[in-house]
C-alpha positions in Angstrom: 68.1 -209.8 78.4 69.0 -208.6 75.4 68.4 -208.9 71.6 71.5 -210.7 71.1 71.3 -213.1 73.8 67.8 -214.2 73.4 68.8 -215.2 69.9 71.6 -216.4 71.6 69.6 -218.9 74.0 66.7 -219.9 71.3 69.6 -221.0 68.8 71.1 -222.7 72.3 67.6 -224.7 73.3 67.4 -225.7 69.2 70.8 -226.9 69.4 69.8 -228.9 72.8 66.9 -230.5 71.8 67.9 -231.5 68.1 71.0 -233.2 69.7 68.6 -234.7 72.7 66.0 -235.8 70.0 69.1 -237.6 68.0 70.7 -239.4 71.6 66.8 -240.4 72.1 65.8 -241.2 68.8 64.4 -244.4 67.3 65.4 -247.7 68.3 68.3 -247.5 65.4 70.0 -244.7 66.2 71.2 -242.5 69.7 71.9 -243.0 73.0 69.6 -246.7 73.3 71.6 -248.3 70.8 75.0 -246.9 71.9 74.4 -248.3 75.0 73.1 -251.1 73.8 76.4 -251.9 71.5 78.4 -251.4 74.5 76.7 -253.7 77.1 77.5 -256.0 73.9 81.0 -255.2 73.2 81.6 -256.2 76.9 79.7 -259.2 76.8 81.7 -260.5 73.4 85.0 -259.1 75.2 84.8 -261.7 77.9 83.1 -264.3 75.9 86.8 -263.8 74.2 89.0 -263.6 77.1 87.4 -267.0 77.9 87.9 -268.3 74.7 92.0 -267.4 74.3 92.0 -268.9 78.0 90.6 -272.3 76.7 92.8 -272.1 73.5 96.0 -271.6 75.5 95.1 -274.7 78.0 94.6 -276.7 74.5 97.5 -275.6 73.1 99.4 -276.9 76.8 97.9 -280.2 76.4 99.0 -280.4 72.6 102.3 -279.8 73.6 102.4 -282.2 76.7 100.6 -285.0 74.6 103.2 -284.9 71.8 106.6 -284.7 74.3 105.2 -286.8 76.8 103.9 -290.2 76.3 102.4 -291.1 80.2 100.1 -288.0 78.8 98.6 -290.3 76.1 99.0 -293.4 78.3 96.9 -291.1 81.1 94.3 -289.6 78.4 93.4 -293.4 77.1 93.0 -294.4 80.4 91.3 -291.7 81.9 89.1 -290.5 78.7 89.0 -293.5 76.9 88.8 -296.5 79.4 91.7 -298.5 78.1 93.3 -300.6 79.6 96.9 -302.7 78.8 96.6 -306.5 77.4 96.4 -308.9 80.6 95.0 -306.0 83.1 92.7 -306.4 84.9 90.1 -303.9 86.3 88.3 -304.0 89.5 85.6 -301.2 89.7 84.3 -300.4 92.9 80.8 -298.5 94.0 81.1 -295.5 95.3 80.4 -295.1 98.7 76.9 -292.8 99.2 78.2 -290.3 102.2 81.1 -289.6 104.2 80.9 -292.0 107.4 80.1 -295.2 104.8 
């Protein structure tokens, strides 16, 4: 080997292990943390996608509720227990299995 390439490879290695000592650095900085912000990227990315998914089935049942009125008549019935003046109600216990 050569002068010029020994230099050559110990200015290599310095290079290496200067950048390997910054990817595996402290808790703050490199390749821990970069992974690290990733796995957490993903995990607010679907935490996201679920949210926009519940905003868009909110926004359906704005929409229905305000052009539809069996929609309220169904949500104060269902959700609230109403019922219409001179109903009446019968509630009945649920059976405990399949062959009751």
């Amino acid at each position: 080997m050569t002068r010029s390439e020994k230099r050559l490879f110990v200015l290599g290695s310095v290079v290496v292990l200067v950048l390997a000592g910054l990817a595996l650095g402290d808790r703050d900085q490199g390749l821990p943390e970069l992974l690290r912000r990733r796995v957490e990227r993903e995990r607010l990315q679907a935490e996201i996608q679920q949210l926009r998914q519940r905003r868009d089935e909110l926004a359906r049942q704005v929409l229905d509720l305000r052009e539809n009125p069996r929609a309220i008549e169904r949500r104060a019935r269902e959700d609230l227990g109403m019922i219409r003046k001179g109903e009446t109600v019968f509630l009945l216990p649920e059976r405990d299995g399949p062959n009751r």
